[in-house]
Structures are given as structure tokens and as C-alpha cells.
N, C-alpha and C positions, 0 to 999 in steps of 0.2 A: 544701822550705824547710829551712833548718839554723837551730841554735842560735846567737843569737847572742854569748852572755855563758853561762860555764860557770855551774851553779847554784848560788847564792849563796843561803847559808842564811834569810835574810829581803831581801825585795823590797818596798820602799816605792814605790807609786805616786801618784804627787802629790807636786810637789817646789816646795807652799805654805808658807808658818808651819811649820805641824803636819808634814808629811811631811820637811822637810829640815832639822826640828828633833828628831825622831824616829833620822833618820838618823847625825844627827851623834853621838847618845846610844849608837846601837848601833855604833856604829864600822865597824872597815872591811869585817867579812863582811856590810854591808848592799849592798843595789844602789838608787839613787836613780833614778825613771825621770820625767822630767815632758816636756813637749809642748811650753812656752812657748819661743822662742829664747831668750828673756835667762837668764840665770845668778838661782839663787834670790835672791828677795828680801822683805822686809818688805812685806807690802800693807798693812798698818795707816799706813805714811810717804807711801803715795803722792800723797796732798793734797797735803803736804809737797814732794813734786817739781813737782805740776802747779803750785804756787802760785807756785816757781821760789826758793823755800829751800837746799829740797837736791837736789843730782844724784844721777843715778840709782843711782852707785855708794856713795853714802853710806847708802842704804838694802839694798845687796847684804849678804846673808847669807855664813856662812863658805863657801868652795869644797868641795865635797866630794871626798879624794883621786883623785887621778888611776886613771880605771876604775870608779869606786864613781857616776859620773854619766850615764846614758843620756839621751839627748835624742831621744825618739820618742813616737807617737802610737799605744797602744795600743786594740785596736778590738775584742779579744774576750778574756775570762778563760775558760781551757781548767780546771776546776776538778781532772776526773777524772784529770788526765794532769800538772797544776800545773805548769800553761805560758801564759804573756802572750804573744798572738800581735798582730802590731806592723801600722802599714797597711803598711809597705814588704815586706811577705813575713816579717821577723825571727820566730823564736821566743824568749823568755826564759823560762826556765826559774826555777822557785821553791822552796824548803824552805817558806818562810811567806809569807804577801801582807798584807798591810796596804794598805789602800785608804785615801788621803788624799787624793782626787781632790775636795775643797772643794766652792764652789757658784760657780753662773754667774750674772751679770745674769737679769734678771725684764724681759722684750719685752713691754709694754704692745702691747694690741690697739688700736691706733692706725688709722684707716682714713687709706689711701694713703702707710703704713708701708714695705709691702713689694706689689714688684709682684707677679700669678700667678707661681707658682713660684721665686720668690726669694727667698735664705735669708739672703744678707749682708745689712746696713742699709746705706743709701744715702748716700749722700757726706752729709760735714756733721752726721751723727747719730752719737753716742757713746753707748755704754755706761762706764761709767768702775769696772772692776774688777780692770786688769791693766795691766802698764807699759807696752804698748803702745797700751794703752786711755789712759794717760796721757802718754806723749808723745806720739802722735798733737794729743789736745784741746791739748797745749803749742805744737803747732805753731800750732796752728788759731786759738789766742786770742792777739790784739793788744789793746793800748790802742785803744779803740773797737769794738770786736766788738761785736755784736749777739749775747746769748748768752741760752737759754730753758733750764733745769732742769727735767724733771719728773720731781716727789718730793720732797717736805718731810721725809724722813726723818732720819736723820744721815747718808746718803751725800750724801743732798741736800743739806743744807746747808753740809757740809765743799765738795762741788764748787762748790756757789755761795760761797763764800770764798775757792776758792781764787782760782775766776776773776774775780772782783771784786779779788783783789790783782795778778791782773797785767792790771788796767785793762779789763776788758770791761764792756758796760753790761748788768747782766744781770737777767734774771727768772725768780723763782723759784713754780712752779703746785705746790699742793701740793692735794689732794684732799679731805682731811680737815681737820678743824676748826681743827686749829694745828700747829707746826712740833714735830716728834721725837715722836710720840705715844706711841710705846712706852716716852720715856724720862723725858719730861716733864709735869710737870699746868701745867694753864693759866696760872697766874701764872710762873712759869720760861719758859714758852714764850713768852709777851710779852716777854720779857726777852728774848731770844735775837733777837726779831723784831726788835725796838728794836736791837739793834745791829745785826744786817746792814742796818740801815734804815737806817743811818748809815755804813754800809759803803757805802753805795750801791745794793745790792739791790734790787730790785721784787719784793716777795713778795706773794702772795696765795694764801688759804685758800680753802678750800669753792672749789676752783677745779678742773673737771676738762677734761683736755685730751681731746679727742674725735677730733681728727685732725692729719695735715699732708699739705699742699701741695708738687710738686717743681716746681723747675723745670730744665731741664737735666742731671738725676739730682741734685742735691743741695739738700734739706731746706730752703727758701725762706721758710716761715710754718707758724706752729704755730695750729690752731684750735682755741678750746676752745669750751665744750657753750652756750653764752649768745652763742654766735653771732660772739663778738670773734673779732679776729685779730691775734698776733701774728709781724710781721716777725723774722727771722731770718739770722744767719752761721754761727749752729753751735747745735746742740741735744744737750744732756743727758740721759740717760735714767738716772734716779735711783730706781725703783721696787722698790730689794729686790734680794735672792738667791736662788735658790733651788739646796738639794741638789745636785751632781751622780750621779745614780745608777742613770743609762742601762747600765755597764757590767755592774753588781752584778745591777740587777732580768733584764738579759738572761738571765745565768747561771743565772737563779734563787734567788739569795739574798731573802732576808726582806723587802724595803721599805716602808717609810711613807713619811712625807714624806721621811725619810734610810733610812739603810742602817740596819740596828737592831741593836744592838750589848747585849749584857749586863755586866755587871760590872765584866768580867775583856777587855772591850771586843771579845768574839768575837761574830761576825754566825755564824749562821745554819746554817754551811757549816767543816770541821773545816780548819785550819791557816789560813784567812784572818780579818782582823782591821779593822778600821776606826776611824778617829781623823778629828776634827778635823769640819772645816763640811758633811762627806758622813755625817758617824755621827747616828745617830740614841740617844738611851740615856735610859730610864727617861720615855719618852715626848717628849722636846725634845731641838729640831737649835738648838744656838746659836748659829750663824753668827759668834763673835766671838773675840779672838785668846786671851784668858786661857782659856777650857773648852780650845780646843785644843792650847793647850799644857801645859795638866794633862794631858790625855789620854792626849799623845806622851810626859808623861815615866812615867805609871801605865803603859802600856804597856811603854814599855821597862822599865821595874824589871820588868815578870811576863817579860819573854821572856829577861831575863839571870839573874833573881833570883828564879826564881817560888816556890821557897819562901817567902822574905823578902816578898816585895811584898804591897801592900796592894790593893787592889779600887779601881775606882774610882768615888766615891760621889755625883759629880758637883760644881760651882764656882759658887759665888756670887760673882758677875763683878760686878765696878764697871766703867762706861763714863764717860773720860776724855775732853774736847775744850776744847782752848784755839782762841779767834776773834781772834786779834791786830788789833789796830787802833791804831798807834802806839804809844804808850805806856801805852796803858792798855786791855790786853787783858782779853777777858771766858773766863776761866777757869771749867769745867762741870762735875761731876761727878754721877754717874746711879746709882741703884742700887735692885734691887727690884723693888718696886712702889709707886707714888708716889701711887697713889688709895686711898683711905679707908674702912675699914667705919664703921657707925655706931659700935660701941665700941669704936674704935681712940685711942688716944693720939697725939695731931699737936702736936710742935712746929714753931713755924712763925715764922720771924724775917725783917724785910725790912729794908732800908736806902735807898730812892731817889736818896737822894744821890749814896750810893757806887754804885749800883747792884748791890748785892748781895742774895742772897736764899738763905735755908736754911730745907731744911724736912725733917724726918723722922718715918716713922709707926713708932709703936713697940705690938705686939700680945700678949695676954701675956708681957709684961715682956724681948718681946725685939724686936729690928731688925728691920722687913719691907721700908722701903722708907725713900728721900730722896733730896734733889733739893739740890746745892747751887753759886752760882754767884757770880762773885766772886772774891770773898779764900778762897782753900778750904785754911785753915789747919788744920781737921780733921778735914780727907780722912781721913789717916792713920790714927789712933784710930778715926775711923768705920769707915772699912773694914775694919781688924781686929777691930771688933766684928762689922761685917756677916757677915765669912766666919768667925767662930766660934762665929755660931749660940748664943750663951752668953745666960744671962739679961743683962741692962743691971743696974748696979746702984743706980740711982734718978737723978730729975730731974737731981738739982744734979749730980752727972759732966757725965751728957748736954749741960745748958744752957752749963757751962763749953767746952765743946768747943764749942761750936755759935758764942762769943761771945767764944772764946780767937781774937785776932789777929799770933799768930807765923808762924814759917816750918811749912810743910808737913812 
């Protein structure tokens, strides 16, 4: 086997968000290596394409120069010898490694899923986490499609929006008690249900899918556990991500649910490194695009600047979602934890009319969680309070934001 790329002082693997964002920060002694055919891109836009907004190049990421991009399938980290060995025989050769190898769909154990022995999913079933993952389901979905979502989560619900905007009749099986549970408390989550319900959506809660039926290899009817059965043209598999960290744990690096990472974002193992939806740090894998881009840029400040740099101390992420629906789109904003101790401080404002709703918990005198939907005029100032951790400095601030209807 030979080398196939002289060694380049840092190797970023995973060329998601986080690794070809990384990339672009360390310039050209970096080596980009990812697995996907397409040319980086944004996965946070991809609704955005399946919904048929934007094409795929309007969410492509910058190019990395010419030489600085490998497009291979790495299958083994050589750690002793710090060489990436490729499925096609290639070796790559490393100074540092950085592991940005993200997370993959979550394969619900669905019976008559997957036949013995078989590892791909069957015609007509989708995972939706990658652009092929995405324009495959673009091809697949017409005005009229018969379409089934399982997972109420926010992939869930972004996929079932998008395919309810290019005309499919769709239904949404969500397991748990209401729709975003990690992001939402119950009164927001009606709200969100209420407009996909108006979107045209079929949602239902406490609902779990138990199996599917084929017929001629491709996904026919979806069964859930109360015996129904839903017909079928195309199914969504919306249940989560999980880590990628099949490479890492092989070598013997550190794993938990992610790669575990201290600080200064070093796993386990001397000269490699990990960022983004595969890292694990100070106990949580965030799966979402702001930690991972803190990460990539905390890292590159230590590997050009590591005097200067600072540690990275972890991000208190706001999760953003607009649901358009003509003219009067329902605007989301997420942050925290949105459930309640007993001596917690909740402000809590609704509006029906407008169909608006704000709510935040505020816990010795500072920001732990809220939920706001609507007119999210104070996104802004909230979020900066959020991620500064700083005391609040009493009600009347707070309630002015919450009640101020300007621009964002």
C-alpha cells in the first residue's frame, strides 16, 4: 500500500458543519477527508432543499482548495504509526487528527425492517440526515404521496413540513406524549401541533410504530402497536442520531455515548482530537450546529494560537425553527430547559389570537430555560442573556422583552 497524500500537519476527518468548518479556519496545511459524494454542506438547510426552497448548491459550503479535499472511506485509524488507512488500499498519513466524523440516523427496531442479513433499508424508507438522504425523499415525494414520519422530534417535524409543502399527505407517529420533547413543554407543543394540523399533517402522540409490511421490496404499510395500519409511498425515519464512533472505539480511544474529549478538545490518545456531533465533553454529545461550531473554532485557536487560546468551556445553544405557512409563519425558538422546579421563577405570556406564546424559567436570578413562539422579537436579548450566564437584572427588563414587539 503507499501513501496517498504527503503528510499534512493536521487531518480533519469528517467534512460536516464542524470538520469543514475547522478546516477552512486552519487553512491550507489542513487535509479535509469525508466519504459523502457531494461537496460540503450545511445539514442544518436541508429541510430547506427537501421542502424545494433551496437547491442543493445554495446550501454548499466554501470549496476547500484544490488538494486540501479527499473524498474517501476511511476504515481504520493506525494511531502508533498516525496513518488513516482508506477501504481502497490508500494510506493518509497525519501530524494531528481531528475526528469530526458527526452522527448517523438512529434504525428503529421495527419488525420486517430489515430482511436476515440485510443492512441497507428497503426501497421507500428514508433516513433523512444527509443530501442524499434528501434528495432521494425529493424525488420520492409528489403532490399526493402517501408519506408516514416516525419521530415527533424536531427532525420529525422539520421532515414532516417539509413534505407537507411539496404536497404529500402526510402522517406524523410520534411515541412520546407531544411533539419536540426535549425542546418543548406542553403548551408550545400544542401550538406547533395546531399548525402542522393546519398544514395538513396527521399527527399523533403516544403513538408507537411496531412494525412494516413489504411488498415487492418496498415499505407498503407501516403498523403501529394498537393494531392500525397505515398505508404507505414513502416512510420517514425521524428517531434521533446517534455518535459516530466505530472508528475511534476500534483504535481504543475513550468512548461514551461520543468520543470524550477534555478541554482543550483532546480524546484520550496524544495528537488526535475531536469536534462536533462525534465529541463527547464534560459529560454531553450535543448533536446540534452552534457546540459544533464553538468547538471547531476553540480548537483551531489551541492548534495555531495555543498560547493565546482559551479552553473550551462548553455552549449554551438556542434551537431556532420557522414552519412557514403562507403568510403567517410560526416562528420557534428553544432554549435550556423549559420544565420547572418548584422554586423556580416562570414567566409565562400567551396570546391565542396571534397565536403566540413565551415562556421562561428564571433560577437564582438567572436564565435556565424558555420556550418562545410567534413574534420572537426577543430572541435576541434573550439569548444573550442565555449564553452569558449573568444574573437577570429583575422582572420589569425581563417582562419588557418578553412584551417588546419590534424586529428581532
Amino acid at each position: 500500500m503507499t501513501n496517498r497524500t504527503p503528510r499534512h500537519r493536521t487531518v480533519v476527518l469528517g467534512a460536516g458543519l464542524a470538520g469543514a468548518h475547522l478546516a477552512a479556519r486552519l487553512g491550507p496545511d489542513a487535509l479535509l477527508i469525508g466519504e459523502e459524494p457531494h461537496p460540503p454542506y450545511n445539514r442544518v438547510l436541508l429541510t430547506d432543499v427537501l421542502a424545494g426552497r433551496y437547491g442543493p448548491e445554495v446550501i454548499a459550503l466554501p470549496r476547500p482548495a484544490r488538494g486540501n479535499h479527499l473524498r474517501a472511506r476511511v476504515v481504520r485509524l493506525d494511531l502508533a504509526d498516525r496513518v488513516l488507512l482508506c477501504e481502497d488500499g490508500a494510506r493518509v498519513p497525519y501530524g494531528t487528527l481531528v475526528l469530526a466524523t458527526g452522527a448517523g440516523p438512529v434504525l428503529p427496531p421495527l419488525r420486517g425492517l430489515f430482511a436476515p442479513g440485510a443492512r441497507d433499508l428497503p426501497g421507500a424508507v428514508h433516513a433523512f440526515r444527509t443530501m442524499a438522504d434528501c434528495l432521494a425523499l425529493s424525488a420520492a415525494a409528489r403532490p399526493g404521496t402517501r408519506a408516514v414520519v416516525v419521530g415527533g422530534g424536531l427532525l420529525g417535524v422539520c421532515a414532516a413540513r417539509a413534505l407537507a409543502d411539496r404536497g404529500a399527505q402526510v402522517v406524523l407517529a410520534q411515541q412520546g406524549e407531544r411533539l419536540m420533547e426535549r425542546q418543548l413543554d406542553p403548551d408550545a407543543s400544542d401550538l406547533v401541533r395546531a399548525h402542522l394540523t393546519a398544514l395538513g399533517v396527521e399527527v399523533h402522540t403516544e403513538c408507537r410504530v411496531r412494525g412494516v409490511r413489504q411488498r415487492d421490496g418496498a415499505v407498503r404499510t407501516v403498523e403501529l402497536a394498537d393494531g392500525f395500519a397505515l398505508d404507505t409511498d414513502l416512510t420517514v425515519l425521524a428517531c434521533g442520531v446517534r455518535p459516530r464512533t466505530g472508528l475511534a472505539r476500534a483504535a481504543g480511544l475513550t468512548v461514551r455515548r461520543g468520543v470524550v474529549v477534555d478541554d482543550r478538545l483532546r480524546t484520550s490518545a496524544p495528537h488526535v482530537y475531536a469536534v462536533g456531533d462525534c465529541a463527547e465533553h464534560a459529560g454531553l454529545t450535543h448533536c446540534l450546529a452552534a457546540p459544533a461550531l464553538d468547538q471547531a473554532d476553540a480548537l483551531a485557536a489551541a492548534l495555531t494560537s495555543p498560547k493565546t487560546a482559551r479552553p473550551y468551556s462548553g455552549t449554551r445553544s438556542l434551537t431556532r425553527l420557522t414552519l412557514p405557512h403562507g403568510e403567517h409563519p410560526l416562528d420557534l425558538a428553544a432554549f435550556g430547559d423549559p420544565e420547572t422546579r418548584p422554586d423556580d421563577d416562570v414567566v409565562r405570556l400567551s396570546d391565542a389570537t396571534r397565536s403566540t406564546y413565551r415562556k421562561v424559567v428564571v433560577r437564582d436570578d438567572r436564565l435556565v430555560g424558555g420556550v418562545l413562539l410567534g413574534e420572537l422579537a426577543a430572541v435576541g436579548a434573550l439569548a444573550r442573556a442565555w449564553e452569558s450566564d449573568e444574573p437577570l437584572p429583575g422582572d420589569g427588563p425581563l417582562l419588557h422583552l418578553l412584551t417588546h414587539d419590534g424586529g428581532i
